[in-house]
HTML snippet that shows the backbone in 3Dmol.js (N, CA, C, O; Angstrom):
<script src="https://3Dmol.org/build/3Dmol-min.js"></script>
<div id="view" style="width:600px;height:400px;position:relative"></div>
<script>
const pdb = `
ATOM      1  N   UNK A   1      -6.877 -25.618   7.436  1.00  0.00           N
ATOM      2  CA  UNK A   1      -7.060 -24.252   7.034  1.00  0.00           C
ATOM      3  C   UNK A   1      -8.533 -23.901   7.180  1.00  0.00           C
ATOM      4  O   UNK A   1      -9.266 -24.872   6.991  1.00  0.00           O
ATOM      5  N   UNK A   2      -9.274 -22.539   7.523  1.00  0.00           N
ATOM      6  CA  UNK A   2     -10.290 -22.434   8.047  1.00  0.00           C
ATOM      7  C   UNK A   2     -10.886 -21.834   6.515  1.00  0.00           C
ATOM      8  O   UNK A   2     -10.134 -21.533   5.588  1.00  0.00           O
ATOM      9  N   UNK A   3     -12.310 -21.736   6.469  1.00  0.00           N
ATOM     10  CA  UNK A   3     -12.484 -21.824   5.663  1.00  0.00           C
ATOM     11  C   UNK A   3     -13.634 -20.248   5.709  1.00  0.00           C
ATOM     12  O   UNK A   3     -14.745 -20.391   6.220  1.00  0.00           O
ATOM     13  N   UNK A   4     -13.194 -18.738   5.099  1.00  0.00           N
ATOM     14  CA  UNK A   4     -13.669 -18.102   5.295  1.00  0.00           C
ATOM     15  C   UNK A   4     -14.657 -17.643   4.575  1.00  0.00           C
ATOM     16  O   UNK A   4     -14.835 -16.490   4.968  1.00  0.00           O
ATOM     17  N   UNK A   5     -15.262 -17.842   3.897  1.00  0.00           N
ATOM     18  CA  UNK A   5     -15.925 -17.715   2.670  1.00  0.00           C
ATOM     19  C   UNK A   5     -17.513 -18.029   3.379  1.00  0.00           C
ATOM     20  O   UNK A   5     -17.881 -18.878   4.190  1.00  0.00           O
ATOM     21  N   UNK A   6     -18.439 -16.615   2.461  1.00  0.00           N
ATOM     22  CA  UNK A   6     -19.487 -17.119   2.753  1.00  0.00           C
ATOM     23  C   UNK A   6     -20.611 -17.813   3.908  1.00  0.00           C
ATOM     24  O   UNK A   6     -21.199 -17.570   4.961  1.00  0.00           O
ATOM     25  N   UNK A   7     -20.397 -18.973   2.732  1.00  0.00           N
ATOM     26  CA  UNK A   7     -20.686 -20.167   2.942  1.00  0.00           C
ATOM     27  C   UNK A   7     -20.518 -20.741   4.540  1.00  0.00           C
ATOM     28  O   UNK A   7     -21.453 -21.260   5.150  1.00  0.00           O
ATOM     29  N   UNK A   8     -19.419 -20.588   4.993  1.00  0.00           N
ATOM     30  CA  UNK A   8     -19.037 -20.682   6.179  1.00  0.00           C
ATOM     31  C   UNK A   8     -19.594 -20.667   7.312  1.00  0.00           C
ATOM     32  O   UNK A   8     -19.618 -21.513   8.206  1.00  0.00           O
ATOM     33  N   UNK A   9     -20.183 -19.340   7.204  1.00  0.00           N
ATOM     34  CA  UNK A   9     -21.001 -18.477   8.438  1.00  0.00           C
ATOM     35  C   UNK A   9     -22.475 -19.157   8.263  1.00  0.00           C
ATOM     36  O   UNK A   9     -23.269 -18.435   8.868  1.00  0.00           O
ATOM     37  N   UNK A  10     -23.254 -20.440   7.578  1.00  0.00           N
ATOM     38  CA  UNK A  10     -24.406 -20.704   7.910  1.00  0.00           C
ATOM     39  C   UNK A  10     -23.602 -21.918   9.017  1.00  0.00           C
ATOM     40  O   UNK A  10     -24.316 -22.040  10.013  1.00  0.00           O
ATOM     41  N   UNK A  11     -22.579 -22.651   9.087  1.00  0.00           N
ATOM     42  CA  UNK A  11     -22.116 -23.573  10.439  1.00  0.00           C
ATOM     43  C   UNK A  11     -22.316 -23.430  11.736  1.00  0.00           C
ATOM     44  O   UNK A  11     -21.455 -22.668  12.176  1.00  0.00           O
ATOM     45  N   UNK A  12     -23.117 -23.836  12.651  1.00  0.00           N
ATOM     46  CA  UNK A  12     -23.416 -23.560  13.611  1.00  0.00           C
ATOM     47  C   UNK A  12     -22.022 -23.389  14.295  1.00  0.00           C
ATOM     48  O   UNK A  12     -21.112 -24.200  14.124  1.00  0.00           O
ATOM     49  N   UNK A  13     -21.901 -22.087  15.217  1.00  0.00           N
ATOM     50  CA  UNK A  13     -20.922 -22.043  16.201  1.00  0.00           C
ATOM     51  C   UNK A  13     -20.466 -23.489  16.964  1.00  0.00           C
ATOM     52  O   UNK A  13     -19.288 -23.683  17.265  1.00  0.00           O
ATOM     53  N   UNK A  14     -21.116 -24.096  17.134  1.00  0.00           N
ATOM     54  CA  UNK A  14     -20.683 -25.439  17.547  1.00  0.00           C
ATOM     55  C   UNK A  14     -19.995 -26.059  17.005  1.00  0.00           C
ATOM     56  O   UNK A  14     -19.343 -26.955  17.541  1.00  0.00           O
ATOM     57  N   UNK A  15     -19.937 -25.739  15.701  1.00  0.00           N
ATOM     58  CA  UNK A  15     -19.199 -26.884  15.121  1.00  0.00           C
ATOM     59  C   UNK A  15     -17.740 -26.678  14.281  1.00  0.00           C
ATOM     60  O   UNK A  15     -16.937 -27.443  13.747  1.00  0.00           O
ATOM     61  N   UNK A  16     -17.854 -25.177  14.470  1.00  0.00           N
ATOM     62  CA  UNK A  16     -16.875 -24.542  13.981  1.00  0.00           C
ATOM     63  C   UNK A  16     -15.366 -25.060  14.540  1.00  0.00           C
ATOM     64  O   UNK A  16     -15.451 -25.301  15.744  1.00  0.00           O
ATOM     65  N   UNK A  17     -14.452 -25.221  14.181  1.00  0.00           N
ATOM     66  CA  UNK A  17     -13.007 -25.492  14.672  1.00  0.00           C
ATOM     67  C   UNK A  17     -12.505 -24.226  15.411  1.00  0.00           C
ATOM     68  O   UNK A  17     -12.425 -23.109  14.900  1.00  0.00           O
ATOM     69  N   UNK A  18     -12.126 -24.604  16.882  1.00  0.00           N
ATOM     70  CA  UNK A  18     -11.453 -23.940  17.347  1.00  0.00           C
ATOM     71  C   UNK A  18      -9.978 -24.014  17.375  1.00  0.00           C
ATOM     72  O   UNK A  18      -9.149 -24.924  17.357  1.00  0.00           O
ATOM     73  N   UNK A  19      -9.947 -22.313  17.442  1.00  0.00           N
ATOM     74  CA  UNK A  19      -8.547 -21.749  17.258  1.00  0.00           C
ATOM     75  C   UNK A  19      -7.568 -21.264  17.879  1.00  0.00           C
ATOM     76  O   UNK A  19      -7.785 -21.288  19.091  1.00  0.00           O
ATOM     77  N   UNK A  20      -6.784 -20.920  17.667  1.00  0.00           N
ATOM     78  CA  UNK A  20      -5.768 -20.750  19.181  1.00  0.00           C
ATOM     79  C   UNK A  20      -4.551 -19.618  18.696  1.00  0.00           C
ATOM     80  O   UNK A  20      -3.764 -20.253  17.994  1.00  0.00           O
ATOM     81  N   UNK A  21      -4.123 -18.239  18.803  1.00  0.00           N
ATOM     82  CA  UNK A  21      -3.263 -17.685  18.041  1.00  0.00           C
ATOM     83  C   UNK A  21      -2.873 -16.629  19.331  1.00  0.00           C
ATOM     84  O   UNK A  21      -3.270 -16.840  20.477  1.00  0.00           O
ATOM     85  N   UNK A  22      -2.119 -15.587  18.990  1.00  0.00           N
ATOM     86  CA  UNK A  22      -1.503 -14.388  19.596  1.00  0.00           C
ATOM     87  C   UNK A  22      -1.451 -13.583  18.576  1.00  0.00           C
ATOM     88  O   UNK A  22      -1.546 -13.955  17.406  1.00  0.00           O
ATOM     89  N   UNK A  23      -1.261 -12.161  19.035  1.00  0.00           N
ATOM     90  CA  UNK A  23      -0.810 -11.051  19.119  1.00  0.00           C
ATOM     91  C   UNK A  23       0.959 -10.857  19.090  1.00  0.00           C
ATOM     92  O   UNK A  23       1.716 -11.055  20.041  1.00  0.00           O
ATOM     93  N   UNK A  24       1.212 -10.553  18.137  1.00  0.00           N
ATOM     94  CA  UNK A  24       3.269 -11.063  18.289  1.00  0.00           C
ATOM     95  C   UNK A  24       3.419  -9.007  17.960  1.00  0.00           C
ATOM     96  O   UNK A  24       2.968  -8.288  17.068  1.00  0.00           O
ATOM     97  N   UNK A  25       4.264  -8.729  19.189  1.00  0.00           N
ATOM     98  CA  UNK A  25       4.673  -7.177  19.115  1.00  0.00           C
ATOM     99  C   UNK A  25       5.264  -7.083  18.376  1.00  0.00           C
ATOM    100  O   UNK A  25       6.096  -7.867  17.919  1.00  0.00           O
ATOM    101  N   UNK A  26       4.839  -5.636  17.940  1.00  0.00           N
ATOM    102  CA  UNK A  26       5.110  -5.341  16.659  1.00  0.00           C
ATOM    103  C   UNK A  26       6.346  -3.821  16.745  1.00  0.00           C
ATOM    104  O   UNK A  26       6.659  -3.008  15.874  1.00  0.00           O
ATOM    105  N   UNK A  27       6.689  -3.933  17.879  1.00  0.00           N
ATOM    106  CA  UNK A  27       7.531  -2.597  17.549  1.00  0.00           C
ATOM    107  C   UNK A  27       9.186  -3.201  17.471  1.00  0.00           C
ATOM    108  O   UNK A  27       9.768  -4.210  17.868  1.00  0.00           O
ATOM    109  N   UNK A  28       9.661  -1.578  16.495  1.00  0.00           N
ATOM    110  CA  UNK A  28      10.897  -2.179  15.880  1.00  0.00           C
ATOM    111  C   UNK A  28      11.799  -2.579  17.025  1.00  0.00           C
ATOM    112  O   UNK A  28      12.745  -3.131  16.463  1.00  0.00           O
ATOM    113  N   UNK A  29      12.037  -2.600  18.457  1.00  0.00           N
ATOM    114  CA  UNK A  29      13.219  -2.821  19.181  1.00  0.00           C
ATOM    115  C   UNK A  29      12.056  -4.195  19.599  1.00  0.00           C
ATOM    116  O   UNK A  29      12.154  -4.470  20.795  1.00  0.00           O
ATOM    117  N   UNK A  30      11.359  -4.779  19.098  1.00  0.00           N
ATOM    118  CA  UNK A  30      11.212  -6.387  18.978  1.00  0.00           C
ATOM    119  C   UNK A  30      11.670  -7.132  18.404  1.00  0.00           C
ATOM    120  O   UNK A  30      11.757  -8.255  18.901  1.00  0.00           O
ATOM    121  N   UNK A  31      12.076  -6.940  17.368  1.00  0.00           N
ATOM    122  CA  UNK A  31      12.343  -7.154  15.828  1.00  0.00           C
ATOM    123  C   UNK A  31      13.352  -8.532  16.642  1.00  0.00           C
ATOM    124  O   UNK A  31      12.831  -9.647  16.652  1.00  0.00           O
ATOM    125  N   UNK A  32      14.356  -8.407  17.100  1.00  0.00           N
ATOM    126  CA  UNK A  32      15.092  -9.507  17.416  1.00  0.00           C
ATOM    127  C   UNK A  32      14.730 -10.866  17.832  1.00  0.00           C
ATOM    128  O   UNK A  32      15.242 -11.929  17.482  1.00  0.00           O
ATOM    129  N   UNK A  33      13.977 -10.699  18.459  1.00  0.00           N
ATOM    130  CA  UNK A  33      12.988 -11.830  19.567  1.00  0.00           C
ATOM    131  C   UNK A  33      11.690 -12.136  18.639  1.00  0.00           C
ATOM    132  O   UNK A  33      11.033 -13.113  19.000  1.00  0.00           O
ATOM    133  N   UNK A  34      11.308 -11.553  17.687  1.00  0.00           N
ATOM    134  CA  UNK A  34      10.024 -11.272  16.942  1.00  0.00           C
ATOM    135  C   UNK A  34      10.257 -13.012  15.876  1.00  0.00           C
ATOM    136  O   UNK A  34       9.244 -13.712  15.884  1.00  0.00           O
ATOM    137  N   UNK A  35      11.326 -13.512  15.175  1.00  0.00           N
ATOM    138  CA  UNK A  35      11.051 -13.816  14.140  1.00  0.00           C
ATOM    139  C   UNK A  35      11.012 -15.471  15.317  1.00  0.00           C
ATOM    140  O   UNK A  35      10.199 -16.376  15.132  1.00  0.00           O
ATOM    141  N   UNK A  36      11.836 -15.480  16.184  1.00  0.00           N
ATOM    142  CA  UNK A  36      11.784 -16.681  17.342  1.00  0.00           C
ATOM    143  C   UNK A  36      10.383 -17.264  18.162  1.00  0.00           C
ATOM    144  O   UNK A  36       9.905 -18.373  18.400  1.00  0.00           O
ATOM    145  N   UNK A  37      10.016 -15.809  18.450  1.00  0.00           N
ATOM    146  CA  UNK A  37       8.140 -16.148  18.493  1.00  0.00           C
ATOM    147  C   UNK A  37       7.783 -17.257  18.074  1.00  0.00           C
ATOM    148  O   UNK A  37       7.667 -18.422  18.454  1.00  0.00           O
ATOM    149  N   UNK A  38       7.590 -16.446  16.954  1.00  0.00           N
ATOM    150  CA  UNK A  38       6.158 -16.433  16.189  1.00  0.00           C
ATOM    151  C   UNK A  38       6.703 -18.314  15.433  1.00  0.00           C
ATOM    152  O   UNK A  38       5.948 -19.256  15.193  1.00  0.00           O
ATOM    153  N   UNK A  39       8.370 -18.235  15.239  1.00  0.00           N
ATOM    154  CA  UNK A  39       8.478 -20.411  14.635  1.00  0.00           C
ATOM    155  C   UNK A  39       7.830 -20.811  16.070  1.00  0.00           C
ATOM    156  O   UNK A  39       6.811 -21.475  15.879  1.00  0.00           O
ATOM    157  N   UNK A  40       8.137 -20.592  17.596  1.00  0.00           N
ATOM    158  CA  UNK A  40       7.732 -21.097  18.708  1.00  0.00           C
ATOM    159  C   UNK A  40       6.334 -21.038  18.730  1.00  0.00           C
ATOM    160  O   UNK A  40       5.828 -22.094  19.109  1.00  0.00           O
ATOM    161  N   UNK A  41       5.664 -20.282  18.489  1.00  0.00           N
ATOM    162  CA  UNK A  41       4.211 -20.640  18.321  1.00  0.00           C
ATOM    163  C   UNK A  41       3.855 -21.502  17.154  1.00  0.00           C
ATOM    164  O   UNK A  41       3.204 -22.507  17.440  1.00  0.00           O
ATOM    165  N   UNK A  42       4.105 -21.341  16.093  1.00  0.00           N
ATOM    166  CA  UNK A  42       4.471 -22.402  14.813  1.00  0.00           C
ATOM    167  C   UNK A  42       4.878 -23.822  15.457  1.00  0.00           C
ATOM    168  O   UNK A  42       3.967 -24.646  15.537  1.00  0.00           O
ATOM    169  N   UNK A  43       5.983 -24.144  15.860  1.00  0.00           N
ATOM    170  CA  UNK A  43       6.059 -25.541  16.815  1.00  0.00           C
ATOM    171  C   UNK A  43       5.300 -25.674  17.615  1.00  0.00           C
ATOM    172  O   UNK A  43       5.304 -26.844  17.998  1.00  0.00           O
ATOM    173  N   UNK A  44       4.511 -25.001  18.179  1.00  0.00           N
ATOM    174  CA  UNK A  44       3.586 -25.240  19.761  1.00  0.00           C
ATOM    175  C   UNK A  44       2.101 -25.915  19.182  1.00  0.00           C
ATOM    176  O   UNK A  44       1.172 -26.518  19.720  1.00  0.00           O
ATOM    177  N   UNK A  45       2.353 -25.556  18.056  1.00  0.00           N
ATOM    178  CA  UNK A  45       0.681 -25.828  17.048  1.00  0.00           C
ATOM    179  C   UNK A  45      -0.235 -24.737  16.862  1.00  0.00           C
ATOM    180  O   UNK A  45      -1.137 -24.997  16.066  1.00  0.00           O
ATOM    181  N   UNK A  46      -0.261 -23.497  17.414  1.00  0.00           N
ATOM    182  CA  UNK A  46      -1.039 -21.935  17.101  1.00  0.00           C
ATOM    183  C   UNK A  46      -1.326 -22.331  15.397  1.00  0.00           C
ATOM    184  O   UNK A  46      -0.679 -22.880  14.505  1.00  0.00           O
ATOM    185  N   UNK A  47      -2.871 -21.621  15.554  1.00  0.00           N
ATOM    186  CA  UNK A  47      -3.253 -21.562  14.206  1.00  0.00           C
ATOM    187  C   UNK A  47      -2.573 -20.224  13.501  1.00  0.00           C
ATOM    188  O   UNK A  47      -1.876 -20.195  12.487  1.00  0.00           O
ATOM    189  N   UNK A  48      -2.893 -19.383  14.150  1.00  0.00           N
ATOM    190  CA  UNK A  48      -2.434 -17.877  13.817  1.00  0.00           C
ATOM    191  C   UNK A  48      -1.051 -17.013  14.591  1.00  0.00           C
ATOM    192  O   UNK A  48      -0.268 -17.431  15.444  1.00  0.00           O
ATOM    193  N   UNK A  49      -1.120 -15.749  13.953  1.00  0.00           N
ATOM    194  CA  UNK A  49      -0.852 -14.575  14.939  1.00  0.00           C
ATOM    195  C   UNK A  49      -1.059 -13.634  14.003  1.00  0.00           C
ATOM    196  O   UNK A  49      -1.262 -13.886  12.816  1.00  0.00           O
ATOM    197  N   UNK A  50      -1.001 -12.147  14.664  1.00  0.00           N
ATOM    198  CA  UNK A  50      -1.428 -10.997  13.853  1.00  0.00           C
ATOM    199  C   UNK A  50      -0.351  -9.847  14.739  1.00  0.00           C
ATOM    200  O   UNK A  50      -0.045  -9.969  15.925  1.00  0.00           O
ATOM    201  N   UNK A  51       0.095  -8.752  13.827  1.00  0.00           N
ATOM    202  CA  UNK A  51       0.289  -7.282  14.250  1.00  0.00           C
ATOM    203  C   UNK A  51      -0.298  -6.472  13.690  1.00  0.00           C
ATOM    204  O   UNK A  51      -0.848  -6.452  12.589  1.00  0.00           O
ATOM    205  N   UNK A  52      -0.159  -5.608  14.644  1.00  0.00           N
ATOM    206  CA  UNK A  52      -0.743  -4.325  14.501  1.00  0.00           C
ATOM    207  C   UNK A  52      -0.683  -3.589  13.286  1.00  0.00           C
ATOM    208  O   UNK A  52       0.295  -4.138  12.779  1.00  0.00           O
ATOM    209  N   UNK A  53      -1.099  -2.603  12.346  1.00  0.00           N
ATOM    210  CA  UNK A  53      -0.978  -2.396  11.608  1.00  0.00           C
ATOM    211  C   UNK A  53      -1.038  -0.420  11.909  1.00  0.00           C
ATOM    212  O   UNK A  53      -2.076   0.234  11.802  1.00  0.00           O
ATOM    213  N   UNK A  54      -0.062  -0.002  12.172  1.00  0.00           N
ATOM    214  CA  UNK A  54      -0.303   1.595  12.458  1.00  0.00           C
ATOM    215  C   UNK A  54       0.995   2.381  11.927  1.00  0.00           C
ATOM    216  O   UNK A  54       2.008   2.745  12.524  1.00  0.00           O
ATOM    217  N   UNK A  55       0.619   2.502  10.674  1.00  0.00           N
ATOM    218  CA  UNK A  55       1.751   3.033   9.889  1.00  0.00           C
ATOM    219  C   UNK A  55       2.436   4.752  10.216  1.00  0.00           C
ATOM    220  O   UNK A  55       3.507   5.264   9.891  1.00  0.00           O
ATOM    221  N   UNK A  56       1.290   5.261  10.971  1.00  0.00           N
ATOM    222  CA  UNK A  56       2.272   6.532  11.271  1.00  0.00           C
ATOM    223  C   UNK A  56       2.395   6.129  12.566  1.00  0.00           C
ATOM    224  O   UNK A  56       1.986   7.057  13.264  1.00  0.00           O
ATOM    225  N   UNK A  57       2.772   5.162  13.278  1.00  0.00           N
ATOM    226  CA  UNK A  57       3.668   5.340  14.303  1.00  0.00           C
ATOM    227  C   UNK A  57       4.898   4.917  13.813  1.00  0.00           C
ATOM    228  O   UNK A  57       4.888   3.881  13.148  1.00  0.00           O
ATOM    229  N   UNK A  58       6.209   5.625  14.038  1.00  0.00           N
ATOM    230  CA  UNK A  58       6.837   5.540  13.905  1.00  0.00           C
ATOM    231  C   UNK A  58       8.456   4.140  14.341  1.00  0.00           C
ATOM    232  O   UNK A  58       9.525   3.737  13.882  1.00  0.00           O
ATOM    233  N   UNK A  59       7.643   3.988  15.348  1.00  0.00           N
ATOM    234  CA  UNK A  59       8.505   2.927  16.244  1.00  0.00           C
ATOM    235  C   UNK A  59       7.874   1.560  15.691  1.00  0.00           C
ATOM    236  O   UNK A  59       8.423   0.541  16.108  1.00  0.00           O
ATOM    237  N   UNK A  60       6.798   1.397  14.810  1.00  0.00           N
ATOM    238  CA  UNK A  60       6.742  -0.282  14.780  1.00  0.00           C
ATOM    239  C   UNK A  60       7.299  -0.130  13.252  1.00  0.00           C
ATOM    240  O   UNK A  60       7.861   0.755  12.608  1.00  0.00           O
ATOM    241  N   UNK A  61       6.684  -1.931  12.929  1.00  0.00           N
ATOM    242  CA  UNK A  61       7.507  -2.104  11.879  1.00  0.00           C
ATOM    243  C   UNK A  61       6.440  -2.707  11.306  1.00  0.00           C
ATOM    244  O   UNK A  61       5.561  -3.306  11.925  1.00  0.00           O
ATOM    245  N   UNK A  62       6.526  -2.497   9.635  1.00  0.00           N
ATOM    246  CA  UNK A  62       5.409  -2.390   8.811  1.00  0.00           C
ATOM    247  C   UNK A  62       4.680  -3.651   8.671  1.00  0.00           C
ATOM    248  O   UNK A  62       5.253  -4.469   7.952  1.00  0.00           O
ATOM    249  N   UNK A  63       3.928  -3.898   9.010  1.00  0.00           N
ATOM    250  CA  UNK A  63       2.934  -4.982   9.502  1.00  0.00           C
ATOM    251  C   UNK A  63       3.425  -6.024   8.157  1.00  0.00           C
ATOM    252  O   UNK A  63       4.142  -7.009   8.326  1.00  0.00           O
ATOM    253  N   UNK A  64       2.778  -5.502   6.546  1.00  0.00           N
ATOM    254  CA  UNK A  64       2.632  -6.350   5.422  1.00  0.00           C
ATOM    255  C   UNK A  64       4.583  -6.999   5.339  1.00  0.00           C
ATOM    256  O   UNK A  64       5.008  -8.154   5.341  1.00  0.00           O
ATOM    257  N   UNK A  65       5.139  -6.017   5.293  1.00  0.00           N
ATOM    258  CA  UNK A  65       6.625  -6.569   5.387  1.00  0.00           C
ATOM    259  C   UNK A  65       6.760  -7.599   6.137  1.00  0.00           C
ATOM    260  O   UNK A  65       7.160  -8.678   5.701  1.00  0.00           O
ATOM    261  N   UNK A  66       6.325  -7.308   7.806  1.00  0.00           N
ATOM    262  CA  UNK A  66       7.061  -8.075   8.990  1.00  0.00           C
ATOM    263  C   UNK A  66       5.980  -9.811   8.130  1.00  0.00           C
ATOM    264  O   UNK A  66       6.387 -10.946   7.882  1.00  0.00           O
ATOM    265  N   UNK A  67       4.719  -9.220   7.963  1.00  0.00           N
ATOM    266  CA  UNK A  67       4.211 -10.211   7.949  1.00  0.00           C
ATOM    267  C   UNK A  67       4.957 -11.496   6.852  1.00  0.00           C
ATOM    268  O   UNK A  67       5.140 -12.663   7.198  1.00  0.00           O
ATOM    269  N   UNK A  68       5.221 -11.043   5.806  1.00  0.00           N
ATOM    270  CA  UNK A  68       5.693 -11.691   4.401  1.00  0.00           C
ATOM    271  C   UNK A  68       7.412 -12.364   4.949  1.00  0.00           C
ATOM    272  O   UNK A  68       7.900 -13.386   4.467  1.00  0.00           O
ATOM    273  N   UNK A  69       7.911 -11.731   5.743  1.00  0.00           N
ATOM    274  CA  UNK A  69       9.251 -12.298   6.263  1.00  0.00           C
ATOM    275  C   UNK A  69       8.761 -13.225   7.430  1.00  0.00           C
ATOM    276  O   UNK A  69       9.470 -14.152   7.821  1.00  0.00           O
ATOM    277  N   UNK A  70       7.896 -13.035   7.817  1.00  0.00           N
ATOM    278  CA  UNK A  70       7.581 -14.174   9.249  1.00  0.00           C
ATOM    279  C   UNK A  70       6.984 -15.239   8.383  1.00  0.00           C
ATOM    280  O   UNK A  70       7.603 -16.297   8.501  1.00  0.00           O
ATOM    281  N   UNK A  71       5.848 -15.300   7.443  1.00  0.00           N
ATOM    282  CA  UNK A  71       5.218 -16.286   6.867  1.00  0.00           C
ATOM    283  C   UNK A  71       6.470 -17.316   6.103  1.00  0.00           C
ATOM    284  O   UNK A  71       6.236 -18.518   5.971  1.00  0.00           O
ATOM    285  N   UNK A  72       7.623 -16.795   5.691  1.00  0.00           N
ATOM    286  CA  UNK A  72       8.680 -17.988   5.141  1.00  0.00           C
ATOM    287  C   UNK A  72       9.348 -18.441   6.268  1.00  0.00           C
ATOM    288  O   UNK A  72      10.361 -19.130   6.147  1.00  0.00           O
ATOM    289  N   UNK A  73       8.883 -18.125   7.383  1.00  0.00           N
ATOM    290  CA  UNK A  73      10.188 -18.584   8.371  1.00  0.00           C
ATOM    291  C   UNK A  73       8.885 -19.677   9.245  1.00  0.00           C
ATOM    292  O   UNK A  73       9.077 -20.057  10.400  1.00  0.00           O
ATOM    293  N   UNK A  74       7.883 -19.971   8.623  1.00  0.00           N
ATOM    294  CA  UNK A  74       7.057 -20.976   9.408  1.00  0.00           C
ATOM    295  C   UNK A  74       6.251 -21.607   8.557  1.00  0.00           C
ATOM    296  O   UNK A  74       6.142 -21.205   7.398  1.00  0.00           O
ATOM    297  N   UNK A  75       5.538 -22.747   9.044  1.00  0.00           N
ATOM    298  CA  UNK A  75       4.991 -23.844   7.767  1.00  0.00           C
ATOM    299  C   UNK A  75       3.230 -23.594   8.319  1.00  0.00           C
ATOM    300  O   UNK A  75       2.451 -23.238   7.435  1.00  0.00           O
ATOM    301  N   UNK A  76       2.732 -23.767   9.589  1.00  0.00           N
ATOM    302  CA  UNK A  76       1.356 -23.744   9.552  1.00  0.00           C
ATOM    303  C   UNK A  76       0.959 -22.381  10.225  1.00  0.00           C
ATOM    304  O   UNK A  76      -0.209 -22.562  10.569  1.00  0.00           O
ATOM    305  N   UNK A  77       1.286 -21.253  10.549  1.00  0.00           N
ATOM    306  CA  UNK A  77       0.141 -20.446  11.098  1.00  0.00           C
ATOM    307  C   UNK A  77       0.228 -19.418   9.554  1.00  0.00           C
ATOM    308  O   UNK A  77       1.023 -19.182   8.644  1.00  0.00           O
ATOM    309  N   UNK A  78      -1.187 -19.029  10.007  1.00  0.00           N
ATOM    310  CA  UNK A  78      -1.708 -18.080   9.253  1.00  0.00           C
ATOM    311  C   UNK A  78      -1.423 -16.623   9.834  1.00  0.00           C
ATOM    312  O   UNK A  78      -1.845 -15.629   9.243  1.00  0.00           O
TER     313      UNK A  78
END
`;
const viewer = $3Dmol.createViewer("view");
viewer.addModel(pdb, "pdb");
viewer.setStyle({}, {cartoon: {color: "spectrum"}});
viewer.zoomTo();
viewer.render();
</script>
């Protein structure tokens, strides 16, 4: 787990742990293929992934939700 705090940012870039994540689409006619991702990046070893967060568009799907249902369906990404 990376360690964001502070403190952190005096570590020289060198020595910092590199990371490895995606971008997982976020619109609702993903939704099917969406929760298969993001365990496949979870098995592949990805530290992360992130969506978009744009609540008046209408076609995606609400980032904090999607996020809280994807985080139980995987053990290491953030």
């Amino acid at each position: 787990m990376l360690d964001h705090s502070p403190a952190s940012s005096s570590v020289p870039v060198s020595r910092r742990p590199v990371v490895f994540g995606f971008g997982a689409p976020g619109g609702v006619e993903d939704t099917a293929e969406l929760l298969s991702t993001v365990q496949r990046a979870d098995r592949d070893g990805l530290d992360h992934f992130s969506l978009s967060d744009h609540p008046y568009l209408g076609d995606r799907l609400d980032a904090y939700a999607a996020l809280g249902f994807l985080g139980l369906g995987t053990g290491g990404l953030a």
